[in-house]
N, C-alpha and C positions, 0 to 999 in steps of 0.2 A: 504494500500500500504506500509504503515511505515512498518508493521511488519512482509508480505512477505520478503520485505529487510532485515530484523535482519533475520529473518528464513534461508534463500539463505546463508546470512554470515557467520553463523552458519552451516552448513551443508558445506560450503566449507572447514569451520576451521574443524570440523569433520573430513571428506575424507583427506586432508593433514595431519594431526594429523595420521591417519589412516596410511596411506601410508609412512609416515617418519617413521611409528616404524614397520614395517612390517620386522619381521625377529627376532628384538629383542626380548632379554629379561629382566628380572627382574634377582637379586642375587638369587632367590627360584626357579627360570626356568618357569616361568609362562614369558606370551605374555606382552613386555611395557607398551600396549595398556590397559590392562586392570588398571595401574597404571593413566593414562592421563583419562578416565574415571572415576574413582575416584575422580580424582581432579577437573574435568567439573562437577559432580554432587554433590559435596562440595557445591563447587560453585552457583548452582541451588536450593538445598536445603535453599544456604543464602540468595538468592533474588537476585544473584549479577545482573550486567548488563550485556547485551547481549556482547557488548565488551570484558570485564571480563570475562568472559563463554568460548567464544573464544581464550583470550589468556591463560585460565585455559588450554580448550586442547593443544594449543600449545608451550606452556611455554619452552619447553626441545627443539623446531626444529631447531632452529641455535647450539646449541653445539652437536646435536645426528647427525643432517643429514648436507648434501653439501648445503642444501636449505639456499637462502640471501634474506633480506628485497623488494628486487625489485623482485625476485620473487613471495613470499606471492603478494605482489601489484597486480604484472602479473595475479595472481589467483584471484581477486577480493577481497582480505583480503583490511581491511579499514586502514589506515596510524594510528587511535588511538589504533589499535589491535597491529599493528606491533610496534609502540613505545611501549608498555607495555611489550612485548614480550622482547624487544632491552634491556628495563631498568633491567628486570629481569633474563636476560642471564649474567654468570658472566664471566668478563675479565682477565685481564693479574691481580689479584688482589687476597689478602690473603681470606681467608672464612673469618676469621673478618671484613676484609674491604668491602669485599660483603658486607657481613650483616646489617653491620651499612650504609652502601650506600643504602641500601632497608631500613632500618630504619626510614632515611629521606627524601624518595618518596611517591609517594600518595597511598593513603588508597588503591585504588586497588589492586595496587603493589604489595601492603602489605598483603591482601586479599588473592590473588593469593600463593604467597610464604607460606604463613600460611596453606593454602589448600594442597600445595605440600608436605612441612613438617609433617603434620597429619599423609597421606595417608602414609609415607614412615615409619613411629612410627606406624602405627596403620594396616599395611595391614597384617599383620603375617610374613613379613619376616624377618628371626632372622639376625641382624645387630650385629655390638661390639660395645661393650660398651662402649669404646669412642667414636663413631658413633651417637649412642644414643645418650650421653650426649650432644654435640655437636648440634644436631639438637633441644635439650630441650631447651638448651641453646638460638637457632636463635628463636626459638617459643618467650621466656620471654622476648627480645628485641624489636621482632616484633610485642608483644603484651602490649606492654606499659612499661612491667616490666623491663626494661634495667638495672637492678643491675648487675645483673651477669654478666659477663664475658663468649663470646665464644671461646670453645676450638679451636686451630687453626691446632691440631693434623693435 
């Protein structure tokens, strides 16, 4: 029964995932969606949690779509999917201040963010170079290595 439940939540996070990027795209013109899969199967590859998994896909839905917290709920999404989601959505805040605010939250957090940054370094699409660095930069932060300094370009 336990893991029909993760199943169902997952497949909800899915379809919403799904349906908030419908239309977009990526800088190279390919489908969002194929970016948010990416990062759910990061995610799967690590072992993450089923939680994890879920806010892997929907990581981007509060600054991409109109969709709010009460409604993910309304959809059956779980309150520790939507707090993960809430922590790694960024506010009225510099990219440095992001960064180091994700710095100091929990490993999934951390997980998640890590996963996004990858795929966006790693999918082929050619970014600038301060773009890059920038994002190299949030990787060594979020990976223990906090010497560096992130560009705030």
């Amino acid at each position: 029964m336990r893991k029909r439940r993760r199943n169902e939540g997952l497949a909800r996070s899915i379809a919403l995932a799904a349906h908030g990027a419908t239309g977009q795209k990526d800088k190279a013109g390919r489908p969002y969606k194929t970016h948010l899969f990416s990062v759910a199967a990061d995610l799967v590859k690590q072992k993450a949690s089923s939680p994890v998994i879920q806010a892997g896909w929907l990581h981007d839905v509060f600054e991409d779509t109109d969709l709010m917290p009460v409604d993910l709920y309304g959809c059956g999404i779980k309150q520790e999917v939507i707090d993960l989601i809430l922590t790694l959505t960024r506010g009225d805040e510099t990219y440095r201040e992001y960064i180091l605010r994700l710095a100091s939250a929990s490993k999934q957090v951390q997980q998640i963010k890590i996963a996004d940054l990858t795929d966006h370094l790693t999918n082929g699409v050619v970014i600038p170079d301060s773009l890059k660095q920038r994002y190299y930069d949030a990787l060594a932060i979020l990976s223990g290595g906090g010497g560096r300094p992130v560009n705030v370009g």
